[in-house]
GUDOFI-592237 format. One record per residue (C-alpha): residue number from 1; residue in three letters; x, y, z. Coordinates in Angstrom, 3 decimals, m for minus. Example, Ala and Ser with C-alpha at 12.3 -4.5 7.8 and 13.67 -1.06 7.14 Angstrom:
<votors>
tido;fike;xx;yy;zz
1;ALA;12.300;m4.500;7.800
2;SER;13.670;m1.060;7.140
</votors>
This chain:
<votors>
tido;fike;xx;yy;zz
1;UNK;0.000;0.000;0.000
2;UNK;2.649;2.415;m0.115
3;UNK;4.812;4.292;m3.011
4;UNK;8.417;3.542;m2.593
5;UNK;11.007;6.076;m1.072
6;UNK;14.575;6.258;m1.251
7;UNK;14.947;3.068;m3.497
8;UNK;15.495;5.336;m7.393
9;UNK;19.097;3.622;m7.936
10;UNK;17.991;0.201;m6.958
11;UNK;14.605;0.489;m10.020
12;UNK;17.277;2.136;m12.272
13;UNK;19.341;m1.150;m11.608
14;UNK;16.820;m2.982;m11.710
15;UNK;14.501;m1.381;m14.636
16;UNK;18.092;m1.761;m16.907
17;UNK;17.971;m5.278;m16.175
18;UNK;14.786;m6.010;m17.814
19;UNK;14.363;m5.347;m21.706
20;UNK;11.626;m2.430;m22.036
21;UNK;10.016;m4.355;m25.024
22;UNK;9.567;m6.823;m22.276
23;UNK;5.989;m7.981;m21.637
24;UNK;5.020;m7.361;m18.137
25;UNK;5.225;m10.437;m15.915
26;UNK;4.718;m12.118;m12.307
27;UNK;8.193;m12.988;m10.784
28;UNK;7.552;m15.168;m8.007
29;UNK;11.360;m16.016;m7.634
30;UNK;11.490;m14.564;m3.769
31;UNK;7.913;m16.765;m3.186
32;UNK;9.807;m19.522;m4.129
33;UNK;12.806;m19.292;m2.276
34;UNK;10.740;m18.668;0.548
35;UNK;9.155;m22.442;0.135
36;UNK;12.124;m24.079;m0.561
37;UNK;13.942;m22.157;2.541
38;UNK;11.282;m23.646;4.748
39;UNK;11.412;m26.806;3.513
40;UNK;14.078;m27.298;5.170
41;UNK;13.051;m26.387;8.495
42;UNK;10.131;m28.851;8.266
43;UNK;12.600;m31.551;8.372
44;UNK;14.138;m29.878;11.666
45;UNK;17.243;m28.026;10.212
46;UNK;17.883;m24.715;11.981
47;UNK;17.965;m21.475;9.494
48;UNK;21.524;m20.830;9.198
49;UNK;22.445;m17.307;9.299
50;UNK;24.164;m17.358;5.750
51;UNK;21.219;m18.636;4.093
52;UNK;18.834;m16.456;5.709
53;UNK;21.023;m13.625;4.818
54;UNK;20.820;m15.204;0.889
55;UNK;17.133;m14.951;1.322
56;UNK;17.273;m11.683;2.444
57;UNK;19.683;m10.380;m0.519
58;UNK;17.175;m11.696;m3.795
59;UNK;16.303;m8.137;m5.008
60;UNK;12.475;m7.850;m4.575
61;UNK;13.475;m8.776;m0.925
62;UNK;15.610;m5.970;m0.437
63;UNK;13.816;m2.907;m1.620
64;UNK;10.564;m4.609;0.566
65;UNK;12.975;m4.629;3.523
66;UNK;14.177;m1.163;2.757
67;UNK;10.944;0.704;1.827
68;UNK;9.367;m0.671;4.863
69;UNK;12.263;0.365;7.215
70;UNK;13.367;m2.718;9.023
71;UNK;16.564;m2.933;10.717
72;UNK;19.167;m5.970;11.663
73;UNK;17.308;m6.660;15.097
74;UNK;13.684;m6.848;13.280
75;UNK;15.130;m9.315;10.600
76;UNK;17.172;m11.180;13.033
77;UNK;14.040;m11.537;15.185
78;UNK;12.021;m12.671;12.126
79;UNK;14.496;m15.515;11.838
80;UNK;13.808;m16.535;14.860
81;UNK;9.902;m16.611;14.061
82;UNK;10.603;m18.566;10.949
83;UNK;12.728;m21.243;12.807
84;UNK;10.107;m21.717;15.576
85;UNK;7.379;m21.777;13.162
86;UNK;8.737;m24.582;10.762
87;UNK;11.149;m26.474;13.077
88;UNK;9.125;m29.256;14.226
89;UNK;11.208;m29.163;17.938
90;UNK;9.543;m26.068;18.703
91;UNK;6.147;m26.872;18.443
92;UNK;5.303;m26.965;22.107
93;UNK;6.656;m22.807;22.136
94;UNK;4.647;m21.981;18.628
95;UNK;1.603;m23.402;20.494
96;UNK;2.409;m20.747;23.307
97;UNK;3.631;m17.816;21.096
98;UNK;0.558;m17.969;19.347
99;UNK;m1.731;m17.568;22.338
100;UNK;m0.749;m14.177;22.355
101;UNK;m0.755;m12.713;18.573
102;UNK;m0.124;m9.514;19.565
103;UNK;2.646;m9.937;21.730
104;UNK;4.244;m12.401;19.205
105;UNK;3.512;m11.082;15.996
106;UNK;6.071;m11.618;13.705
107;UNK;5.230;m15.908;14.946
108;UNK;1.924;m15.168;13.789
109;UNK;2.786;m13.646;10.604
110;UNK;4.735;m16.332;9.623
111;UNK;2.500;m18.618;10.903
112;UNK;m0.437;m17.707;8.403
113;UNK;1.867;m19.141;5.645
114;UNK;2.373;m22.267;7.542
115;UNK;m1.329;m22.593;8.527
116;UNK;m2.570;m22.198;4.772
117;UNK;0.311;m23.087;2.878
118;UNK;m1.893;m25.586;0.415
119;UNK;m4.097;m23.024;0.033
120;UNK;m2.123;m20.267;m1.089
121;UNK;0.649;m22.618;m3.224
122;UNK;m3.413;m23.219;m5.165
123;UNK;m3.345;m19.223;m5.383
124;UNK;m0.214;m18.545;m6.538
125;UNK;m1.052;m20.662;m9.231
126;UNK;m3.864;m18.871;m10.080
127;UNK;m1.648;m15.605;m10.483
128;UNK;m0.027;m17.047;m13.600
129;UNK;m2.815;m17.143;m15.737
130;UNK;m4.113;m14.444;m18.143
131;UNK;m7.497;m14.129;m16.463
132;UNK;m5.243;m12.810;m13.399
133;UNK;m4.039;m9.905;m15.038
134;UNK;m7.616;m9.194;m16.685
135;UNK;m9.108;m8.758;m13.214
136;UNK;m6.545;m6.501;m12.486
137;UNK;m6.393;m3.904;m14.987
138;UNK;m10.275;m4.093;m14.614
139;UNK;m10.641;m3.119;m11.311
140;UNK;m7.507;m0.066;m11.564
141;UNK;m8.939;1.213;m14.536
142;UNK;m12.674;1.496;m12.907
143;UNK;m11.072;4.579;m10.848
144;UNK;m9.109;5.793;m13.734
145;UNK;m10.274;8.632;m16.075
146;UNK;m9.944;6.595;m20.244
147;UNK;m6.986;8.478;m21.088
148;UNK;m4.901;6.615;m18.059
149;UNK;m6.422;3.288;m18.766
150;UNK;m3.400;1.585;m20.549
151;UNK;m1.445;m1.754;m19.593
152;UNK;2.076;m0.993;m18.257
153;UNK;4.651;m3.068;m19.988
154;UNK;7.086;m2.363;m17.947
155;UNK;6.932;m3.051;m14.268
156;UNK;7.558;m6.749;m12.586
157;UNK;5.139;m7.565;m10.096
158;UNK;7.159;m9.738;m7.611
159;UNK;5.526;m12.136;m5.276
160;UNK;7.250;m12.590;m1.622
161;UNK;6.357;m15.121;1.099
162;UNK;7.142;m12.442;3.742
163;UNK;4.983;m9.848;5.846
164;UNK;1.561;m8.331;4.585
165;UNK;1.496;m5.583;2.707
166;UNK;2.518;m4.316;m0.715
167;UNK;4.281;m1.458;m2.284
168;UNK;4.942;m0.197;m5.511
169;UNK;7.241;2.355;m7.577
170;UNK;9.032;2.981;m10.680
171;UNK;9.475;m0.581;m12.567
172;UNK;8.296;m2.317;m9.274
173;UNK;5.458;m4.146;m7.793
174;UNK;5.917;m6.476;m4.456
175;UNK;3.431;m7.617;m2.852
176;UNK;3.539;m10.611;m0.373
177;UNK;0.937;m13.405;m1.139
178;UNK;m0.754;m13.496;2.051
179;UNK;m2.491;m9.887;1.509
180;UNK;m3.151;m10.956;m2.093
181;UNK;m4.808;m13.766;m1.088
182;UNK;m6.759;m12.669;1.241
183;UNK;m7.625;m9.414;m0.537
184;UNK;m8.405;m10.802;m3.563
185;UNK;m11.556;m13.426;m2.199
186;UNK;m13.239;m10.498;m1.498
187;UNK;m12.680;m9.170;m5.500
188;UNK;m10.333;m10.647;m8.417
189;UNK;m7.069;m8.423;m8.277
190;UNK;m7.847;m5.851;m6.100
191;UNK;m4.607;m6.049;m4.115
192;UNK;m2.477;m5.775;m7.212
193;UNK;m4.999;m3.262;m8.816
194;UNK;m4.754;m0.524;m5.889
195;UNK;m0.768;m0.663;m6.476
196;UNK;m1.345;m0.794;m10.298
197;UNK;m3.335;2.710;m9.617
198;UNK;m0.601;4.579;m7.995
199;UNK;1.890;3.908;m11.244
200;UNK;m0.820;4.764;m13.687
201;UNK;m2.074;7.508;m12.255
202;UNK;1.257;9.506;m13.156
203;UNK;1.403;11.402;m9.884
204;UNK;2.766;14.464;m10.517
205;UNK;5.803;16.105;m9.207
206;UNK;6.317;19.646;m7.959
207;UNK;8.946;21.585;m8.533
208;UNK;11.135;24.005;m7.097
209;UNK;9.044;24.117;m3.681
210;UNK;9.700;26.498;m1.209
211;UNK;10.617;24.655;1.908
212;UNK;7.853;26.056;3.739
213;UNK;5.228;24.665;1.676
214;UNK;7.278;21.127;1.678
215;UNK;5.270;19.548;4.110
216;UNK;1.735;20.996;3.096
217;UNK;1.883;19.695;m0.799
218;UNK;3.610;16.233;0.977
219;UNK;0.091;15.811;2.371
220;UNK;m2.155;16.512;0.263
221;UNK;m0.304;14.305;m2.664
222;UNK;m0.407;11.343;m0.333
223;UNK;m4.097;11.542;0.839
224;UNK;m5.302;11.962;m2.840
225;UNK;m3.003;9.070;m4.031
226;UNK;m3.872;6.593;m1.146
227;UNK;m7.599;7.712;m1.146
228;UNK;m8.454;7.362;m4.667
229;UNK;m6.453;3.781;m4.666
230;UNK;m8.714;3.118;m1.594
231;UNK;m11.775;3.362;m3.725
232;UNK;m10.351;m0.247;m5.377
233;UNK;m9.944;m2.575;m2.644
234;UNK;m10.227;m1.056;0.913
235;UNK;m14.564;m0.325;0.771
236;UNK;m14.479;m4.124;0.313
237;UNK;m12.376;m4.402;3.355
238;UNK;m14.406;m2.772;5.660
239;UNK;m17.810;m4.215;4.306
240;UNK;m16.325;m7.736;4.826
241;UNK;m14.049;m6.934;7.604
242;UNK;m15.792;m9.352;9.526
243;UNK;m14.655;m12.498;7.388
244;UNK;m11.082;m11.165;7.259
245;UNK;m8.434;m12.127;9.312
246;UNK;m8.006;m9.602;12.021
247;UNK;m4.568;m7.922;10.607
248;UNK;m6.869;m6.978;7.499
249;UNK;m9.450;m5.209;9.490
250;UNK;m8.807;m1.832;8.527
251;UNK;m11.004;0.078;10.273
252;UNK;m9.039;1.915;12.423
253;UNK;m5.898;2.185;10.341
254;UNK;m8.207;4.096;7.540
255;UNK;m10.726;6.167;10.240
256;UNK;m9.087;6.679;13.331
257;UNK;m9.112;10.289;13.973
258;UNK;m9.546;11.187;10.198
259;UNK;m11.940;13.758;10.984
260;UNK;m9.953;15.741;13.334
261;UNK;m6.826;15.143;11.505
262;UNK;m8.579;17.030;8.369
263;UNK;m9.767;19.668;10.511
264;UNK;m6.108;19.971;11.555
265;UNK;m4.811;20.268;8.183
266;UNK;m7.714;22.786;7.712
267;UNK;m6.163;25.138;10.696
268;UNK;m2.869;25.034;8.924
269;UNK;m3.904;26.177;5.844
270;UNK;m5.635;28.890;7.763
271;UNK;m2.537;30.308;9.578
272;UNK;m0.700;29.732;6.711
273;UNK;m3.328;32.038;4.625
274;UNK;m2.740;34.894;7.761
275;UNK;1.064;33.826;7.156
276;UNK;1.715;33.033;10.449
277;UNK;4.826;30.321;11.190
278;UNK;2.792;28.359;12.604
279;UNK;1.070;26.760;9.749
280;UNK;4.220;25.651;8.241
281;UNK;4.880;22.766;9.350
282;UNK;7.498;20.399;7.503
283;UNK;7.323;16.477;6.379
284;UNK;7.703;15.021;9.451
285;UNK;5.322;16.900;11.189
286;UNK;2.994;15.932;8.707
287;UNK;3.868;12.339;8.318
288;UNK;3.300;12.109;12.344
289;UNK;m0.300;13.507;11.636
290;UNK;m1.395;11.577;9.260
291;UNK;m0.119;8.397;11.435
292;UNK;2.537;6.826;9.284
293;UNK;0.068;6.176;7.208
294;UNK;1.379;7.193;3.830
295;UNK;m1.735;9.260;2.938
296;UNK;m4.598;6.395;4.330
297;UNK;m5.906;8.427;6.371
298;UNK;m7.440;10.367;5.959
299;UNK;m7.363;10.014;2.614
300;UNK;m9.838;6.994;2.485
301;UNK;m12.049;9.241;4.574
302;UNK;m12.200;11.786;2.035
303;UNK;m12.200;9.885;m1.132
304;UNK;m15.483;7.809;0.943
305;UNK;m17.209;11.164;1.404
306;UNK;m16.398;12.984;m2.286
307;UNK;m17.746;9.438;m3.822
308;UNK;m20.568;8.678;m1.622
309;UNK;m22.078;12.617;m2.318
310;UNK;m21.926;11.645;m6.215
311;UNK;m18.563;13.243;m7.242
312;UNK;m16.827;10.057;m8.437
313;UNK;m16.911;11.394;m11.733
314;UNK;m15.700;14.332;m10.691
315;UNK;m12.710;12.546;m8.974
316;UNK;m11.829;11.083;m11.872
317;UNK;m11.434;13.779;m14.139
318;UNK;m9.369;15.448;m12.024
319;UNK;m7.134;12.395;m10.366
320;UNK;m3.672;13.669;m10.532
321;UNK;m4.768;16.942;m8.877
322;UNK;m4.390;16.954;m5.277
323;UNK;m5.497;20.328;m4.791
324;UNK;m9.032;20.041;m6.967
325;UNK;m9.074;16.531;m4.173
326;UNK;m9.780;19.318;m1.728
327;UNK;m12.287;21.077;m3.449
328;UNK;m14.449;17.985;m4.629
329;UNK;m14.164;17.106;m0.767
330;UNK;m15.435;20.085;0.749
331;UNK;m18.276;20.151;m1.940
332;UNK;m19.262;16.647;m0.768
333;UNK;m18.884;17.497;3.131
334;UNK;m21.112;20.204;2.717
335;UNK;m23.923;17.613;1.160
336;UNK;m22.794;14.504;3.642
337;UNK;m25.670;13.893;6.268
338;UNK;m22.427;12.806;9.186
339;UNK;m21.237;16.391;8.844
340;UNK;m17.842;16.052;8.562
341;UNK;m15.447;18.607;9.041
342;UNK;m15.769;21.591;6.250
343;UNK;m12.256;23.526;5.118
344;UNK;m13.242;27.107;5.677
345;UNK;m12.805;29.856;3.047
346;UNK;m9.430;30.833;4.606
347;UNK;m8.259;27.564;4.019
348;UNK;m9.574;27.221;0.672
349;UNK;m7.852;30.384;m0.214
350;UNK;m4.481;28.716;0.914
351;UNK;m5.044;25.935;m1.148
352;UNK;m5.690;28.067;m4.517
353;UNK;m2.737;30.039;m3.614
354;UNK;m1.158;26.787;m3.733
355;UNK;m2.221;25.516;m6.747
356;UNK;m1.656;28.775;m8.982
357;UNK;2.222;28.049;m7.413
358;UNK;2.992;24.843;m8.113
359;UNK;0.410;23.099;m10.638
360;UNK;0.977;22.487;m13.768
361;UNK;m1.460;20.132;m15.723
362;UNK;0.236;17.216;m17.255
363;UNK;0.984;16.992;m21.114
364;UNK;m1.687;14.380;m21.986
365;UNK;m4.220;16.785;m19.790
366;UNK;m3.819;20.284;m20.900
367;UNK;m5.562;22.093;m23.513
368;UNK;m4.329;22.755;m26.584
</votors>
């Protein structure tokens, strides 16, 4: 669910590797070396740190590791999951560990590929057949305006057997078959579409920003490109949360404290519309508002309300544009019967200020 950072030489690398008049296609090389590595276990071998470190090093592997931040003691604990998952002599301690999934839940992670493994080998199966990618382009291009509703041809989706999420950037799609799988009962693809959405929908970049507005146009470019991927798969999550195993319950990853968190956006924009220091506020500040959420929420909480109030069209048309994401929202907000929170005028001004700055309609969108 989240665009890469900080990886741009390692797609480079990897994007040169692979021919551009390459069809697009499902790499399940890390998946793979993720069964046979626990293969081994099952027979009551240990994990030796060399080949765990091998495991580590297959490329999808490392920009997952990287883009999601974890360090030597993480992985080295995540051994230690694997080993007492698969290695029959700790059986008696899985039993325990997974008492408590919370407490132990890197065990528990691992131990949903353990627990379904027939299943999901069935699944993966699935992914290699055209029907697969048919689904998927089907549900992206539902929240794409027609002239972004092309096949890329050149980014490798890459299947792991690790963690549950999935990212995307550049040449690059990982995501780890668990979410897939789980995701993708609900409706064909849907994982794998949401992803698909952030690399068609061309974000665009700004350019020379003034470091004070940094952390403002941060925002409002992640809410509108999580909140419009949202529309794909998350509604499905919540209707259904029910049947889904509890680390897909998404409730309060997509809604907790949305609504004040837009308000507080809304106050910044105000005092930076009186130009008072105190509405600029950098990245990190930001980034700590919105959760660590990469744009989530509340940008599933807005996209709900503009598309509920009968602006999906609307939404479309305008996808790339984070600042007409604000307008379409406060249009719906003043409709929606919960009374969300409204951006004022003030803070509406801000944001047009900010658009005349920085946007620039893309090629394919201007008019000639």
């Amino acid at each position: 669910m989240r665009i890469l950072p900080k990886i741009i030489l390692l797609l480079l690398l990897l994007g040169a590797a692979t021919p551009k008049a390459q069809a697009q296609k499902i790499d399940a090389t890390p998946l793979n070396a993720y069964w046979q590595l626990v293969d081994r276990l099952k027979q009551g071998d240990s994990l030796r740190v060399k080949d765990w470190q091998a495991f580590l090093a297959i490329e999808a592997n490392k920009i997952y590791i990287e883009n999601q931040g974890f360090d030597a003691r993480y992985l080295a604990n995540l051994r230690k999951a694997v080993e007492v998952v698969y290695m029959p002599q700790h059986a008696a301690e899985l039993q325990e560990r997974l008492k408590e999934p919370v407490k132990n839940w890197k065990t528990y992670k691992v131990n949903q590929y353990k627990a379904h493994e027939a299943e999901l080998k069935q699944y993966q199966q699935q992914l290699t057949r055209p029907e697969y990618l048919t689904a998927l382009y089907k549900a992206t291009w539902e929240w794409l305006p027609g002239r972004l509703q092309q096949r890329d041809t050149t980014t490798t989706i890459y299947l792991l057997g690790i963690e549950n999420d999935a990212i995307a950037g550049g040449d690059v799609m990982i995501f780890t078959l668990w979410s897939a799988y789980n995701q993708d009962k609900l409706k064909p693809g849907i994982l794998a579409a949401h992803e698909m959405h952030h690399i068609l929908r061309r974000p665009v970049t700004f350019r020379n920003v003034a470091q004070g507005d940094q952390g403002i146009l941060y925002t409002l470019s992640c809410i509108l490109n999580e909140g419009s991927a949202d529309m794909i798969d998350k509604k499905y999550s919540l209707i259904n949360k029910d049947k889904m195993p509890f680390e897909f319950q998404y409730e309060d990853f997509l809604l907790n404290k949305a609504d004040s968190i837009v308000g507080k956006i809304g106050e910044n924009l105000e005092l930076m519309a009186d130009k008072s220091q105190a509405g600029y506020q950098d990245e990190k500040y930001y980034r700590n508002l919105i959760r660590w959420t990469s744009g989530h929420c509340p940008g599933y909480y807005m996209a709900d309300i503009i598309v509920r109030n009968g602006f999906s069209q609307q939404l479309l048309k305008s996808i790339q544009n984070p600042f007409e994401f604000v307008y379409l929202y406060n249009k719906a907000a003043k409709r929606d019967k919960a009374r969300p929170y409204v951006y004022s005028e003030k803070a509406i001004r801000r944001v047009q200020e900010l658009e005349k700055k920085y946007w620039l309609p893309p090629a394919h969108s201007r008019k000639s």
